[in-house]
C-alpha positions as a Markdown table, in Angstrom:
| # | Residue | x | y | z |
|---|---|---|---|---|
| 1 | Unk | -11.2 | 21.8 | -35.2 |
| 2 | Unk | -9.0 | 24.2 | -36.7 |
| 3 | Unk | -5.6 | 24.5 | -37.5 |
| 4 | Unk | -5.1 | 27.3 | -34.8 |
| 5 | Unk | -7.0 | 26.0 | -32.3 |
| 6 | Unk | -5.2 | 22.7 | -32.9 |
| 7 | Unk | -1.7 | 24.2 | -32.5 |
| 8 | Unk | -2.8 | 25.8 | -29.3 |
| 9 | Unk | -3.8 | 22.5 | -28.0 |
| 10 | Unk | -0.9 | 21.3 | -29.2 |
| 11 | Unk | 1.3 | 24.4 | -27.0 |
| 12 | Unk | -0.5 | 23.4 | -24.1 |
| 13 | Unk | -0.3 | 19.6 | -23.8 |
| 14 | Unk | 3.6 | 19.9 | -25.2 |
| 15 | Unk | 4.1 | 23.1 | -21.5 |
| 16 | Unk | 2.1 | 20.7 | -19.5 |
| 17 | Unk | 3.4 | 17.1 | -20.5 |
| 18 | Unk | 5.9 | 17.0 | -23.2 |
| 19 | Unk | 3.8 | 15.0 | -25.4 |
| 20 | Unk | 4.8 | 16.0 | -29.0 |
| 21 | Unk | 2.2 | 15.9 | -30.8 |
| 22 | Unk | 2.3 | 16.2 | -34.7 |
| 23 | Unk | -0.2 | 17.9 | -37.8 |
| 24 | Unk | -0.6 | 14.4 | -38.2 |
| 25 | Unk | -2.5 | 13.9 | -34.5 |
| 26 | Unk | -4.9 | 16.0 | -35.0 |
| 27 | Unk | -7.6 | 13.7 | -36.2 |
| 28 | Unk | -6.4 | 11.4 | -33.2 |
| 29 | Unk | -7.2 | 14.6 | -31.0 |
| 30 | Unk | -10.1 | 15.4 | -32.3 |
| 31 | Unk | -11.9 | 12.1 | -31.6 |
| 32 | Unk | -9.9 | 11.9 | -28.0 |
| 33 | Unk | -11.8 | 14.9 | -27.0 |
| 34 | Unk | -15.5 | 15.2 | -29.2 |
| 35 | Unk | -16.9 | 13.6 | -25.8 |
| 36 | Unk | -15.8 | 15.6 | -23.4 |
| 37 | Unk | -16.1 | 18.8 | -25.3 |
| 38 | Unk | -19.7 | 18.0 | -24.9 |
| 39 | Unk | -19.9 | 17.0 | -21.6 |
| 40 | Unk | -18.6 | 20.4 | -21.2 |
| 41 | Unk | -21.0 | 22.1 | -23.5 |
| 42 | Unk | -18.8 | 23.6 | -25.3 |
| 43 | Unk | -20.7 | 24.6 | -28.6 |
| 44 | Unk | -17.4 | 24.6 | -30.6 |
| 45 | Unk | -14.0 | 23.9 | -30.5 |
| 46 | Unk | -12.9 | 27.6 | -29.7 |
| 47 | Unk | -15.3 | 27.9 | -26.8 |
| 48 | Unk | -13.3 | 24.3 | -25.5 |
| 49 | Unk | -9.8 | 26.0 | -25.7 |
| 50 | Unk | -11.9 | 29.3 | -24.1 |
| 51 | Unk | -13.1 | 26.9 | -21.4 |
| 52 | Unk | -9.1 | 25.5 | -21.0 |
| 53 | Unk | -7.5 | 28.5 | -20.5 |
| 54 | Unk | -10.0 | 30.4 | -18.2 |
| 55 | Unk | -9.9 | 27.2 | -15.9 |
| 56 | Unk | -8.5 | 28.5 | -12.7 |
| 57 | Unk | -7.6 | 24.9 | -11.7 |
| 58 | Unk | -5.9 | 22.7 | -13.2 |
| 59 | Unk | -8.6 | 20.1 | -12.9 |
| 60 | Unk | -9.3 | 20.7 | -17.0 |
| 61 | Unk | -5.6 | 20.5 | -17.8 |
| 62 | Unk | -5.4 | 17.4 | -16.2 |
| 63 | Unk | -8.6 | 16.0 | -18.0 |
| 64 | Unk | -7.0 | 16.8 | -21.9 |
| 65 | Unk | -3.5 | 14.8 | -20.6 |
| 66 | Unk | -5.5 | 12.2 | -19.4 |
| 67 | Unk | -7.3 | 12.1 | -22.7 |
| 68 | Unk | -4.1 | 12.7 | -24.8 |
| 69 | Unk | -2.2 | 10.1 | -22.8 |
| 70 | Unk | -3.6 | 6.7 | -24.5 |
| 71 | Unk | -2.4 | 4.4 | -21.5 |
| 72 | Unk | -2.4 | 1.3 | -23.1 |
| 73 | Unk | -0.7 | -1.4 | -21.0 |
| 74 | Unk | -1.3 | -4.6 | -19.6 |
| 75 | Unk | 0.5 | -7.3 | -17.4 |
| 76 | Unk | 4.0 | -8.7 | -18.4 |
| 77 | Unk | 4.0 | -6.4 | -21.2 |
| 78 | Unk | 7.1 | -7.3 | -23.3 |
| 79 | Unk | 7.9 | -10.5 | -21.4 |
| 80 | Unk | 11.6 | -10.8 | -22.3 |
| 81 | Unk | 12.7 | -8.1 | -19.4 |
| 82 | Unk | 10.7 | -10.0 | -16.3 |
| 83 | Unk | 12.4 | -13.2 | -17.8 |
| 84 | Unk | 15.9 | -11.9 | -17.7 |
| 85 | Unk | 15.8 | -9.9 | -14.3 |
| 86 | Unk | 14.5 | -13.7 | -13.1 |
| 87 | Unk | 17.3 | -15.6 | -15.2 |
| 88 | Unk | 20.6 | -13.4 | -14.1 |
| 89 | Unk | 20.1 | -9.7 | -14.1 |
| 90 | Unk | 18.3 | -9.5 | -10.6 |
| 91 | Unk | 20.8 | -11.5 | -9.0 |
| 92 | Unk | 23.9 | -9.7 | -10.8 |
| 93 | Unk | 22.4 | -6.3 | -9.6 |
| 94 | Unk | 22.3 | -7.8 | -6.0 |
| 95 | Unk | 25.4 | -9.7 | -5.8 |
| 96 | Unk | 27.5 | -6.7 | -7.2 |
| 97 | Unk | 25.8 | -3.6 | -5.5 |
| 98 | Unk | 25.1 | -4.6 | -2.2 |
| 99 | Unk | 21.4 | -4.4 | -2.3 |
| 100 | Unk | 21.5 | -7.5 | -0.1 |
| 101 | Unk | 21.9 | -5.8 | 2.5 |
| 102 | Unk | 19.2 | -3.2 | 1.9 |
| 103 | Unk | 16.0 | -2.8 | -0.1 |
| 104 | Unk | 16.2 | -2.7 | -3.5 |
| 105 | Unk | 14.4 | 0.7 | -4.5 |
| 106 | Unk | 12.8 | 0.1 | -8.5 |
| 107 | Unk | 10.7 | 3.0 | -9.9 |
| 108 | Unk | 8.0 | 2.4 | -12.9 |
| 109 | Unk | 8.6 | 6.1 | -14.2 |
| 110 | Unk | 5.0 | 5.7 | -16.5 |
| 111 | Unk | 3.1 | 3.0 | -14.7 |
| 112 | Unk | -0.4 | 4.2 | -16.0 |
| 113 | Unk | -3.2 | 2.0 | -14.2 |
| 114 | Unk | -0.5 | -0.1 | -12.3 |
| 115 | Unk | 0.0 | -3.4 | -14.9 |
| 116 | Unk | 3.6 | -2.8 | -15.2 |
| 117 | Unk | 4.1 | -1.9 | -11.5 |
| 118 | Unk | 2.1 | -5.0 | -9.9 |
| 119 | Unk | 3.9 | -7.6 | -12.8 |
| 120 | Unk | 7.3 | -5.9 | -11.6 |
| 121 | Unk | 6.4 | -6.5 | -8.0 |
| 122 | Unk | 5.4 | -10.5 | -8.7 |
| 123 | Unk | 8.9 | -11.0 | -10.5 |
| 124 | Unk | 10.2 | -9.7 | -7.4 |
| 125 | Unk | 8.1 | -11.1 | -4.8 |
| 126 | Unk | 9.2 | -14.4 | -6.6 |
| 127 | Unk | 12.7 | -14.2 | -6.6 |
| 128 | Unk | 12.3 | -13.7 | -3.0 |
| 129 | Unk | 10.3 | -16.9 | -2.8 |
| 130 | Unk | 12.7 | -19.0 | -5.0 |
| 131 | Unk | 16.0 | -17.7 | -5.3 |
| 132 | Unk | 17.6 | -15.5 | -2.5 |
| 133 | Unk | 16.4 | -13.4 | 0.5 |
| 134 | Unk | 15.2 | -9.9 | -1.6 |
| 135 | Unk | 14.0 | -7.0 | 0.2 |
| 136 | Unk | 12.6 | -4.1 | -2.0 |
| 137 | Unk | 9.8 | -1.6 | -2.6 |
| 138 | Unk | 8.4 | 0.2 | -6.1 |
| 139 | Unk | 7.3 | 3.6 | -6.8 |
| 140 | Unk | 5.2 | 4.2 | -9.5 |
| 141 | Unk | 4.7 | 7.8 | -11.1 |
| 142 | Unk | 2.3 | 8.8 | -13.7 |
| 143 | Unk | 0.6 | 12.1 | -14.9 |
| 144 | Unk | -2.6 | 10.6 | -15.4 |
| 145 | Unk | -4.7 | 11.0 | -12.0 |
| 146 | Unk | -7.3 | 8.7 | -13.5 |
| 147 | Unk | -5.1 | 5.9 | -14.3 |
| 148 | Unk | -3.5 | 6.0 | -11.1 |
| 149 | Unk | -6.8 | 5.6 | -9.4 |
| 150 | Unk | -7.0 | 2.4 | -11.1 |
| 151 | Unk | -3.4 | 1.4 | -10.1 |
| 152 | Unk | -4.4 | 2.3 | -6.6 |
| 153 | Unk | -7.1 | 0.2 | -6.4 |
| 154 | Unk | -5.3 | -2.4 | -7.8 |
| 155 | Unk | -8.3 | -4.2 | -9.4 |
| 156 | Unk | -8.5 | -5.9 | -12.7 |
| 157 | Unk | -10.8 | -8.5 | -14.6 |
| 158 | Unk | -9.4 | -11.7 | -14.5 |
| 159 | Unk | -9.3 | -12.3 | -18.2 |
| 160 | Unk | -6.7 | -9.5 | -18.5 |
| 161 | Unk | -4.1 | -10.7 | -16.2 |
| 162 | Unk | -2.3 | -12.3 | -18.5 |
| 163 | Unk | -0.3 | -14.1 | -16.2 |
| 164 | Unk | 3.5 | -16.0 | -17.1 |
| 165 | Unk | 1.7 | -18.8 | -14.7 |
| 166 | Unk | -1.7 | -20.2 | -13.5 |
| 167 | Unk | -0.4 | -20.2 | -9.9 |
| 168 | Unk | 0.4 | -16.7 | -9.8 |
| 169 | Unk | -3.2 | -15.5 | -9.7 |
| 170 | Unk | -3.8 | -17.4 | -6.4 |
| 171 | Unk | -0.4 | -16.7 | -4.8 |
| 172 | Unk | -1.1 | -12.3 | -5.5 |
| 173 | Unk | -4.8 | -11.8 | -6.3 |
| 174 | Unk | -7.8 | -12.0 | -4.4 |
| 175 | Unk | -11.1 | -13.5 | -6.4 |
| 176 | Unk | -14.3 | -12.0 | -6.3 |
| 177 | Unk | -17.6 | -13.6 | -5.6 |
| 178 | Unk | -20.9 | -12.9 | -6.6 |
| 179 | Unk | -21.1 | -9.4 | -8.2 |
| 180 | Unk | -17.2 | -9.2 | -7.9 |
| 181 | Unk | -17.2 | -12.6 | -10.0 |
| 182 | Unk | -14.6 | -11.6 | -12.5 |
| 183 | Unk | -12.8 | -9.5 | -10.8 |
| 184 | Unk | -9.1 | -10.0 | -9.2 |
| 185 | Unk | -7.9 | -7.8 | -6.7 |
| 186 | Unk | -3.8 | -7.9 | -5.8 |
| 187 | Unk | -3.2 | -8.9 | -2.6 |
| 188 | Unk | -1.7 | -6.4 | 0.2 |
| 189 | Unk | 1.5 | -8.5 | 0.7 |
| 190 | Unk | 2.1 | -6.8 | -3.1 |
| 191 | Unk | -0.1 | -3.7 | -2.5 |
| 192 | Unk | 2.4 | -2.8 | 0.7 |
| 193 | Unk | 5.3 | -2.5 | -1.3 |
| 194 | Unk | 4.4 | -0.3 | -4.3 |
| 195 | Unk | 3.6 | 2.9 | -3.6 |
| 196 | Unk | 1.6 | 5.4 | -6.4 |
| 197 | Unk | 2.1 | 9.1 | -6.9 |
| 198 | Unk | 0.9 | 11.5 | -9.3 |
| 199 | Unk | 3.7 | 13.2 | -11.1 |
| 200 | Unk | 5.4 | 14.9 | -14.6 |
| 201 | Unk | 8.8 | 13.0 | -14.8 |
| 202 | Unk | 10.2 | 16.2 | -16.2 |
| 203 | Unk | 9.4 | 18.4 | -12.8 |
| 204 | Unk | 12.8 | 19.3 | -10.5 |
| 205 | Unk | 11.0 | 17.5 | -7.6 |
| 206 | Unk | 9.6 | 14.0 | -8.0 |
| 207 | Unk | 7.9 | 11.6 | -5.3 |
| 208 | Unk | 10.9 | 9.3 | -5.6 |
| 209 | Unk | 14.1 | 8.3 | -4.1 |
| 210 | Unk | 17.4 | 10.2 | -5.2 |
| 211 | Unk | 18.6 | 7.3 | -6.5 |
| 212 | Unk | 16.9 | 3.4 | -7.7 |
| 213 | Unk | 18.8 | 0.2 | -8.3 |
| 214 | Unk | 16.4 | -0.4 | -11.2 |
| 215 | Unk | 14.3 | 2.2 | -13.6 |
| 216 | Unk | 11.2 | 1.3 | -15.8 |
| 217 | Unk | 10.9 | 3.8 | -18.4 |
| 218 | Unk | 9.2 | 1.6 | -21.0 |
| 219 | Unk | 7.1 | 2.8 | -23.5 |
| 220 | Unk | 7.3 | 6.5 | -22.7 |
| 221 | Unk | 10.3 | 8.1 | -25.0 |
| 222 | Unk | 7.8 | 7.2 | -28.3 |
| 223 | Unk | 5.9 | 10.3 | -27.2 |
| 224 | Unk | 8.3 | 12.7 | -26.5 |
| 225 | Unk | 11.0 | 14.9 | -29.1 |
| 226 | Unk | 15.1 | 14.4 | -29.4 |
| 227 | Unk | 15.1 | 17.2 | -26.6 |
| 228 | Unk | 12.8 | 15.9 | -24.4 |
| 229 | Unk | 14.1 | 12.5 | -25.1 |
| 230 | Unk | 17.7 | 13.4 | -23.9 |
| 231 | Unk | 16.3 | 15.4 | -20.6 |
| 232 | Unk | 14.9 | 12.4 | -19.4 |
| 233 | Unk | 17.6 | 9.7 | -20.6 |
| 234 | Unk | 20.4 | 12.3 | -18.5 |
| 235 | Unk | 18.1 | 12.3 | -15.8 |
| 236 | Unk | 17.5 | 8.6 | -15.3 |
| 237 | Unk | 21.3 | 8.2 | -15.8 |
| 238 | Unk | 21.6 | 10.3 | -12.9 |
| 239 | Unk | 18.8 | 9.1 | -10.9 |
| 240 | Unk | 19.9 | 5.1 | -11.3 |
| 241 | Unk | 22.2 | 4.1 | -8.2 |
| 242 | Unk | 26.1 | 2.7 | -9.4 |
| 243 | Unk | 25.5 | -0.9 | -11.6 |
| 244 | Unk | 21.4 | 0.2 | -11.4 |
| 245 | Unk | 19.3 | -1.0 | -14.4 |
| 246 | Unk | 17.1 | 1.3 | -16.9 |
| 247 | Unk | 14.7 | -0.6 | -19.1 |
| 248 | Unk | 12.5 | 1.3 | -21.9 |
| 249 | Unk | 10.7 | -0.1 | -24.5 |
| 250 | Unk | 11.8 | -2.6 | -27.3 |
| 251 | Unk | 10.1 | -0.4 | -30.3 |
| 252 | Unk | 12.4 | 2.5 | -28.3 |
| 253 | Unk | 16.2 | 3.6 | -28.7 |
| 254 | Unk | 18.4 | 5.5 | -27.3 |
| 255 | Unk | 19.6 | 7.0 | -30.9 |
| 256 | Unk | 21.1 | 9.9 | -30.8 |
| 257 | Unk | 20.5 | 10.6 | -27.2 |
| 258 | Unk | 24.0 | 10.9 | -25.7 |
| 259 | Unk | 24.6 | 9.0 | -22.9 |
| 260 | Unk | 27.3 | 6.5 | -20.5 |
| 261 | Unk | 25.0 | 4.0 | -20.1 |
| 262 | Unk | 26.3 | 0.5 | -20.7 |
| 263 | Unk | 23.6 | -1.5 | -23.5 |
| 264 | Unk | 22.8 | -4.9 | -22.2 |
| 265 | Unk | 20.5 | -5.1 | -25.1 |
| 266 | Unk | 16.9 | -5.7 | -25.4 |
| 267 | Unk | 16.3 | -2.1 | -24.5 |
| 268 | Unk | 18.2 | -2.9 | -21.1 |
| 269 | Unk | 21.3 | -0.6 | -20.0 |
| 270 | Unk | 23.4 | -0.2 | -17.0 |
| 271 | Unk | 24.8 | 2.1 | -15.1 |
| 272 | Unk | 28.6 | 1.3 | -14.8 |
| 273 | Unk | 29.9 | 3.9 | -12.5 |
């Protein structure tokens, strides 16, 4: 691949996605896409971008994000934040904000192929079961159609559940049998309550609420440039309801992104006002 053609892949992914990718990538782009471009029959890498840019859908577009995005996650990823919405923060965020008395509205801004979404959901279904009376409901965004496919289906092997407890996987998941052996599905009484949408966080109109008590944006700033980074941050702040949560990664910071978020710590802050 060369340097040009690069650069222009590069131009494209940063218009459609923000993803920020640098010289450095393009090894990591290369191999992402040498598969495809075949399946494509592309005979070079000039005839792919040809290919991209003559596509009068945006079917191909969405293939090179999906490719680009890498989508790695997996249940109770970085365990610390389900621990302390279950330990205090959950029932701060109620007692304080009145979400007692209505649904608690949470949104898992990158939820790729639903892990983060579902393990959200169980903390939540949970601290209904054991705590205090907890009405809510999730929606989880991503720009990858073919990891929200997954999410949608809401099926996973059973060795990757990773679950915090053994009695979790019969309390949410359904077991399959014979050539389903394996294979967990989550169960509707979790399915009901999160709902999936296709979306670019940075687009004016999102399938979301105008406002969420608590925000999962974990992972997702890593990718992204100081400029990008601080669009989103002052659009989260704006989108989280008064005393509302915003998690994002624990390899992530908020450095020199300005913002009136309140640090909990842990990669946890709160909306104050």
């Amino acid at each position: 691949m060369s340097d040009r053609v690069y650069g222009e892949l590069c131009k494209q992914v940063y218009q459609r996605s923000r993803i920020f990718l640098t010289a450095e990538k393009k090894q990591f782009l290369t191999s992402r896409l040498e598969k495809h471009r075949r399946q494509l029959q592309a005979v070079d890498w000039d005839d792919y971008l040809h290919v991209l840019l003559c596509s009068t859908a945006s079917f191909e577009m969405d293939n090179l994000i999906d490719l680009v995005a890498t989508n790695h996650t997996y249940f109770f990823r970085e365990p610390s934040h389900f621990d302390r919405l279950r330990e205090g923060l959950l029932s701060t965020l109620m007692g304080s904000h009145g979400h007692a008395q209505s649904p608690l509205t949470c949104w898992s801004v990158a939820s790729s192929s639903g892990e983060e979404a579902y393990s959200l959901a169980i903390t939540l279904a949970e601290y209904n079961r054991l705590i205090a009376p907890l009405e809510w409901r999730i929606f989880a965004t991503d720009i990858s159609r073919h990891a929200l496919k997954k999410a949608q289906a809401g099926t996973y092997t059973q060795d990757k559940l990773n679950l915090p407890s053994v009695d979790l996987l019969a309390r949410y998941f359904r077991r399959g049998t014979g050539r389903y052996e394996g294979q967990c599905q989550v169960k509707r009484v979790l399915q009901e309550r999160v709902e999936f949408a296709q979306a670019n966080v940075f687009e004016s109109k999102l399938p979301v609420p105008e406002r969420s008590g608590l925000i999962f944006c974990r992972n997702l700033l890593i990718y992204f440039d100081l400029a990008s980074r601080q669009q989103l941050i002052s659009k989260l702040e704006n989108m989280l309801a008064p005393g509302g949560l915003l998690l994002i990664g624990h390899t992530e910071s908020l450095f020199n992104v300005q913002h009136q978020l309140e640090q909990l710590g842990g990669g946890i802050f709160r909306r104050s006002h």
